[in-house]
C-alpha positions as CSV (number, residue, x, y, z in Angstrom):
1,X,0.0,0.0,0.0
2,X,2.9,2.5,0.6
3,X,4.0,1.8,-2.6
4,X,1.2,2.6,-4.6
5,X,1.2,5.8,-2.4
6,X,4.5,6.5,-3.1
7,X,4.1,6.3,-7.3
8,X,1.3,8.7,-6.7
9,X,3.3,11.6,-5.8
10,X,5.7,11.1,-8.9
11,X,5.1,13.4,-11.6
12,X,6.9,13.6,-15.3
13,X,9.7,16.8,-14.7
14,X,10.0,17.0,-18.3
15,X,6.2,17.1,-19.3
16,X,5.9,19.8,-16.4
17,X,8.7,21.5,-17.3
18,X,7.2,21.6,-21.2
19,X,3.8,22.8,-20.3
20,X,5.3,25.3,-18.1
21,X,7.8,26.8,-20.9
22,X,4.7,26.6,-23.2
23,X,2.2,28.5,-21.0
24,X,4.9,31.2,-20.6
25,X,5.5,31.8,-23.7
26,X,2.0,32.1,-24.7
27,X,1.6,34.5,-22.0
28,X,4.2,36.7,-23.6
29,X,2.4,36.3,-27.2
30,X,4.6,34.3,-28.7
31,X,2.6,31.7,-30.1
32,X,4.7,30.0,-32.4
33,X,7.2,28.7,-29.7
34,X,4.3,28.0,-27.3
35,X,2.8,26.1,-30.1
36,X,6.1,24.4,-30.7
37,X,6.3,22.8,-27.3
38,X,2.7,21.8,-27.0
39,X,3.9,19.9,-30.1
40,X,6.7,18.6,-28.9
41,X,5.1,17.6,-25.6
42,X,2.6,15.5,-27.6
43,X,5.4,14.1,-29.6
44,X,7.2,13.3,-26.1
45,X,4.2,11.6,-24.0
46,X,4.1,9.2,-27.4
47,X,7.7,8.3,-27.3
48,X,8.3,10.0,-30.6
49,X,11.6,12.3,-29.4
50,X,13.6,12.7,-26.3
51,X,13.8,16.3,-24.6
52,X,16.6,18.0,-22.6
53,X,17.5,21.2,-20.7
54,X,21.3,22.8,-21.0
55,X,21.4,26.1,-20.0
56,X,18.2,27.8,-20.2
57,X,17.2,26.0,-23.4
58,X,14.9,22.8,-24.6
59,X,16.2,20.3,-27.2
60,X,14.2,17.9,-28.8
61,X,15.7,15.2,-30.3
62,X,13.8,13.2,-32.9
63,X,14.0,9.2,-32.0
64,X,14.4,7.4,-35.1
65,X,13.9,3.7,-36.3
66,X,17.5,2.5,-36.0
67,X,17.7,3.7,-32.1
68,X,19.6,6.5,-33.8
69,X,19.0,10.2,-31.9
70,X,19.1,13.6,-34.8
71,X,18.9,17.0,-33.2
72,X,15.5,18.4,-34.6
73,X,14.7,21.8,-32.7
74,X,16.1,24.5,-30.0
75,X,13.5,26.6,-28.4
């Protein structure tokens, strides 16, 4: 039972993290960035890229077939 209460309190830091960029940067009217997260949070959640933070900035990478990573966007 302390398990299953324990799994309960963990929560995806990069999904947060993504919504979070996205919703700020809509609330500064860029759009096209906020859009581009939302996309690449959908593309994330399906297993479709891998996403990681250095220094300030999100990089998606796209996963490809052949296990292979290519570097598809910086926002």
């Amino acid at each position: 039972m302390g398990e299953d209460t324990e799994n309960n309190n963990v929560y995806d830091f990069v999904a947060y993290r993504i919504e979070r960029l996205a919703g700020d940067y809509m609330a500064q009217g860029d759009v096209q960035n906020s859009e581009a997260l939302w996309e690449a949070l959908d593309a994330y959640l399906a297993g479709l890229v891998t996403v990681s933070f250095v220094e300030g900035k999100t990089y998606i990478t796209i996963i490809d077939n052949d296990d292979e990573a290519t570097n598809k966007n910086n926002v």
